[in-house]
DOZAGU-913942 format. One record per atom (N, C-alpha, C, CB): residue number from 1; chain; x, y, z. Coordinates in nm, 3 decimals, m for minus. Glycine has a CB too. Layout:
BEGIN
   num   chaine        px        py        pz
   NUM        A         X         Y         Z
...
***
This chain:
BEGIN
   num   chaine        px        py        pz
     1        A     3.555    15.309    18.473
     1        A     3.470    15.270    18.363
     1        A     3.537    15.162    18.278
     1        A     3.436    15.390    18.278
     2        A     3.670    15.132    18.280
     2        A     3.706    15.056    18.221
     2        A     3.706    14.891    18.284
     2        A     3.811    15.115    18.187
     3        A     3.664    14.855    18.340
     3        A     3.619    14.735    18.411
     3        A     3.458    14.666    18.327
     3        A     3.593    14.793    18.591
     4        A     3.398    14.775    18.283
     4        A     3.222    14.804    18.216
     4        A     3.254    14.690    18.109
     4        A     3.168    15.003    18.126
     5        A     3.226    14.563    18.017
     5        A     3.196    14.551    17.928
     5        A     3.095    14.588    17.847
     5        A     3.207    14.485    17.934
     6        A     3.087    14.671    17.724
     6        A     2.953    14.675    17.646
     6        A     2.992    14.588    17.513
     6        A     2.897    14.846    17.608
     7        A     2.826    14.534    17.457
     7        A     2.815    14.473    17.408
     7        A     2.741    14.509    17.296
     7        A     2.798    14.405    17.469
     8        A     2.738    14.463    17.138
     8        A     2.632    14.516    17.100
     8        A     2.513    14.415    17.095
     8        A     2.660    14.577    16.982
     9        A     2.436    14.377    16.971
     9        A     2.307    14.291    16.984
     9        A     2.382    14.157    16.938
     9        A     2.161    14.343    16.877
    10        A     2.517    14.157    16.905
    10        A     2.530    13.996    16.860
    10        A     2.658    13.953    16.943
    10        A     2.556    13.968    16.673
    11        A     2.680    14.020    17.032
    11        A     2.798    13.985    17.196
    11        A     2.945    14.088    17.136
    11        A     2.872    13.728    17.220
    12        A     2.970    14.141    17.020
    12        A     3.083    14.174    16.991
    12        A     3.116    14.274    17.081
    12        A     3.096    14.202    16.866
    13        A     3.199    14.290    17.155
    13        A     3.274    14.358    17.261
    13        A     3.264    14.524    17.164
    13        A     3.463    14.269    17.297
    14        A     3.200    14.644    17.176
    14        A     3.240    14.771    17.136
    14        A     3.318    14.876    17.240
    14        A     3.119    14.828    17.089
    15        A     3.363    14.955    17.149
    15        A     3.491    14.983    17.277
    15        A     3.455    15.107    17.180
    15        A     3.692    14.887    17.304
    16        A     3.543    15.263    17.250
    16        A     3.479    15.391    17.276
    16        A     3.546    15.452    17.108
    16        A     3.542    15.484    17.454
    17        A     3.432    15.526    17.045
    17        A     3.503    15.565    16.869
    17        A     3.468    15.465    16.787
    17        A     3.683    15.572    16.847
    18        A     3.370    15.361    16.826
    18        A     3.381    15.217    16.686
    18        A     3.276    15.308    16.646
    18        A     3.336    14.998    16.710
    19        A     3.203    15.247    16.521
    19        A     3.103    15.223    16.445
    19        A     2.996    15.125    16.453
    19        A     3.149    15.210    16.357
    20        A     2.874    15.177    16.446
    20        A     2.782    15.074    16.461
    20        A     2.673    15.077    16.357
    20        A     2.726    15.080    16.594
    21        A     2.606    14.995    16.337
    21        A     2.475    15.036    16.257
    21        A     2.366    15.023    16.338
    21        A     2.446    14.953    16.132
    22        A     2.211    15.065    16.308
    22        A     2.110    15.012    16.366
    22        A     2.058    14.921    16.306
    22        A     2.031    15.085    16.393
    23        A     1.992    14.851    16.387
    23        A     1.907    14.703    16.322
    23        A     1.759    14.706    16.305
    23        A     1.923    14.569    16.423
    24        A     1.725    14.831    16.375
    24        A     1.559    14.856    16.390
    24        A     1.559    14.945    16.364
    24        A     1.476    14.849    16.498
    25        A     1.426    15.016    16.276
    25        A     1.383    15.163    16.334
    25        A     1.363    15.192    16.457
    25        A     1.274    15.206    16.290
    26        A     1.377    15.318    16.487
    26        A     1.388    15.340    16.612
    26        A     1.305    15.509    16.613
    26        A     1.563    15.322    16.661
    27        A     1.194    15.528    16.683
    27        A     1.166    15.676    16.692
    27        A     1.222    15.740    16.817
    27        A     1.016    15.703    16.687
    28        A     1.226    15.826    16.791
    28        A     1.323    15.918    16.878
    28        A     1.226    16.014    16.966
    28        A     1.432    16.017    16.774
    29        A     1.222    15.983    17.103
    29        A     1.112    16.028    17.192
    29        A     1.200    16.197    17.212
    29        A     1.084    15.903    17.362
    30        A     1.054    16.302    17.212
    30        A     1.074    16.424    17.201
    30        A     1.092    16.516    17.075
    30        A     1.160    16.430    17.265
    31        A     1.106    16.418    16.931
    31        A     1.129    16.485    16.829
    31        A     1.014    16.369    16.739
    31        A     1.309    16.506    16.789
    32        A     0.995    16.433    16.591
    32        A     0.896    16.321    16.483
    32        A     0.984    16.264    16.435
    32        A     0.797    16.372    16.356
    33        A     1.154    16.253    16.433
    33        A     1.303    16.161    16.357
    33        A     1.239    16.049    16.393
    33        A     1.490    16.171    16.427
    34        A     1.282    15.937    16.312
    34        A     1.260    15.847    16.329
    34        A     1.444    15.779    16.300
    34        A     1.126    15.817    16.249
    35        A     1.524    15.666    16.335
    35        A     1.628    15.659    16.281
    35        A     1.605    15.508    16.216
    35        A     1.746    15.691    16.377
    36        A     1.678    15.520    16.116
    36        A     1.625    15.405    16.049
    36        A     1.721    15.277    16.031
    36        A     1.580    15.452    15.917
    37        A     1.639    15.137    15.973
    37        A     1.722    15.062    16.015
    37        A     1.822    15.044    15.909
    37        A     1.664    14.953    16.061
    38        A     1.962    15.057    15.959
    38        A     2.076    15.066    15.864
    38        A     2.163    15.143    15.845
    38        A     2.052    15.063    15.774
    39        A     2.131    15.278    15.966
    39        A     2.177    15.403    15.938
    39        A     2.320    15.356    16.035
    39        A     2.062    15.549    15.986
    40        A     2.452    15.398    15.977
    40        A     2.585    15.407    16.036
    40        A     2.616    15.500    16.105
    40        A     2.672    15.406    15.963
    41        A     2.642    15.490    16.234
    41        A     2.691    15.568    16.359
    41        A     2.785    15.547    16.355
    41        A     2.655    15.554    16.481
    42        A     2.861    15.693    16.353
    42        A     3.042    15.675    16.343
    42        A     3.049    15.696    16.513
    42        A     3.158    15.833    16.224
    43        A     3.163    15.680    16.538
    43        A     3.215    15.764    16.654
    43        A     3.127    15.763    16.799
    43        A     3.223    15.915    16.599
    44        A     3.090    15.660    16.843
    44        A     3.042    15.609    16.960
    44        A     3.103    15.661    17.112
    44        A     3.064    15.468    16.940
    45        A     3.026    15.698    17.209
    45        A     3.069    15.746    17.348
    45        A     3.010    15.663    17.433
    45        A     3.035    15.888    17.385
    46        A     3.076    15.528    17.500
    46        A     3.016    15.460    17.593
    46        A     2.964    15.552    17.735
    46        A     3.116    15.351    17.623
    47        A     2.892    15.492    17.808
    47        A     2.810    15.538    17.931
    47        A     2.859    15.477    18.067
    47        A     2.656    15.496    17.911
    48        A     2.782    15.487    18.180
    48        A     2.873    15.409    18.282
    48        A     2.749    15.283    18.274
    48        A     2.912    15.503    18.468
    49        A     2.624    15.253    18.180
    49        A     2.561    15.168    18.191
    49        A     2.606    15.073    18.069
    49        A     2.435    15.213    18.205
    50        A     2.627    14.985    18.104
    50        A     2.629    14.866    17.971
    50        A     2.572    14.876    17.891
    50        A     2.598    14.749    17.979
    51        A     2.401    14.866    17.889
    51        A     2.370    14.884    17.800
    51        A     2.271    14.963    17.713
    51        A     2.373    14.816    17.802
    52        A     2.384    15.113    17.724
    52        A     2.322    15.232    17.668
    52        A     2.478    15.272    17.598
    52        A     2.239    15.354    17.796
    53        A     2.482    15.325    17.539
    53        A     2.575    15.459    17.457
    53        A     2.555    15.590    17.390
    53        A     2.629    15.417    17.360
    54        A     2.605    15.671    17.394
    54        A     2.579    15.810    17.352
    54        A     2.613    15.792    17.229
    54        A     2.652    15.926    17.420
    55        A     2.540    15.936    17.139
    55        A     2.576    15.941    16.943
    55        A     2.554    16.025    16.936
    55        A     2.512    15.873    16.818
    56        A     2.562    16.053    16.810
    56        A     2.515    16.103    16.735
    56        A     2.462    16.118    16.608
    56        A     2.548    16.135    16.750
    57        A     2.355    16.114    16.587
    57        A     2.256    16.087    16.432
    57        A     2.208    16.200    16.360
    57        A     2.113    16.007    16.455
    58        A     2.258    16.177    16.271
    58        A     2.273    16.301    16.153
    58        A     2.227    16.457    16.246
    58        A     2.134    16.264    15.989
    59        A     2.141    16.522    16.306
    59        A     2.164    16.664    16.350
    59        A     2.099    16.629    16.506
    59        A     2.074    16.801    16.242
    60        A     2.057    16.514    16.543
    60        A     2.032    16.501    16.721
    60        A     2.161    16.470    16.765
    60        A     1.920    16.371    16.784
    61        A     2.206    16.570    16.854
    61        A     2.315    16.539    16.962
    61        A     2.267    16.477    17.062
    61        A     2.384    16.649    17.017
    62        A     2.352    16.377    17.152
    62        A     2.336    16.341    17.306
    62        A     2.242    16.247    17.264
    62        A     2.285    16.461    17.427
    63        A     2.237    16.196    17.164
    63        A     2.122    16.038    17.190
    63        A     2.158    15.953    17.222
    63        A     2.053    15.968    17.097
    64        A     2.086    15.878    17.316
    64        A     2.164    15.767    17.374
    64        A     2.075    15.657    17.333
    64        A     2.193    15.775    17.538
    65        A     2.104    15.518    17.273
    65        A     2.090    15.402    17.219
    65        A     2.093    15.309    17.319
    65        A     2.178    15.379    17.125
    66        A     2.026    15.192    17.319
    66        A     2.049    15.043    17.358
    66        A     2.097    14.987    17.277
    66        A     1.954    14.966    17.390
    67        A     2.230    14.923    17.361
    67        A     2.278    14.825    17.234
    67        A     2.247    14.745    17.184
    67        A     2.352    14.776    17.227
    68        A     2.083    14.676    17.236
    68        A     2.045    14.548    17.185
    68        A     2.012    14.596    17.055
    68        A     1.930    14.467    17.262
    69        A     1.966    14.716    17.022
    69        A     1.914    14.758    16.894
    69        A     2.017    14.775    16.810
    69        A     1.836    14.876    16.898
    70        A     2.174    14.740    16.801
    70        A     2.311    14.815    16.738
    70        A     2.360    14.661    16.690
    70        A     2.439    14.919    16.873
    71        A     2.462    14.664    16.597
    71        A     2.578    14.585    16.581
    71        A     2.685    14.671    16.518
    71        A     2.548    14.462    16.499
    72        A     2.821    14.600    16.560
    72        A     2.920    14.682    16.515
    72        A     2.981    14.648    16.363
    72        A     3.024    14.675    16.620
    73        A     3.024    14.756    16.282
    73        A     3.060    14.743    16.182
    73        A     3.210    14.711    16.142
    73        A     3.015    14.833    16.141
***
């Protein structure tokens, strides 16, 4: 996995534990959450796909994001 570059929405290289924010709302398929734009994601778990990553947002575990929707903080 370490060969994988991920990226977020403005090319900055994120690497596994950064911080990100969201840039969009985003609804969250299977629940009425919606996550909103601005909310800070600590503690990031890359994937073996580029461009997805695992989180966690305030009480949903295991969500996984596109990074086009992220930038890092």
């Amino acid at each position: 996995m370490s060969d994988i570059v991920v990226r977020d929405s403005n090319g900055t290289v994120l690497n596994e534990g950064d911080s990100v924010q969201v840039i969009k709302d985003l609804k969250v398929k299977g629940t009425s959450s919606t996550v909103k734009r601005g909310t800070l994601i600590k503690g990031i778990h890359l994937t073996d796909d580029p461009d997805l990553i695992e989180c966690r947002v305030e009480k949903i575990k295991g969500l996984v994001l596109r990074t086009e929707f992220l930038k890092k903080v």
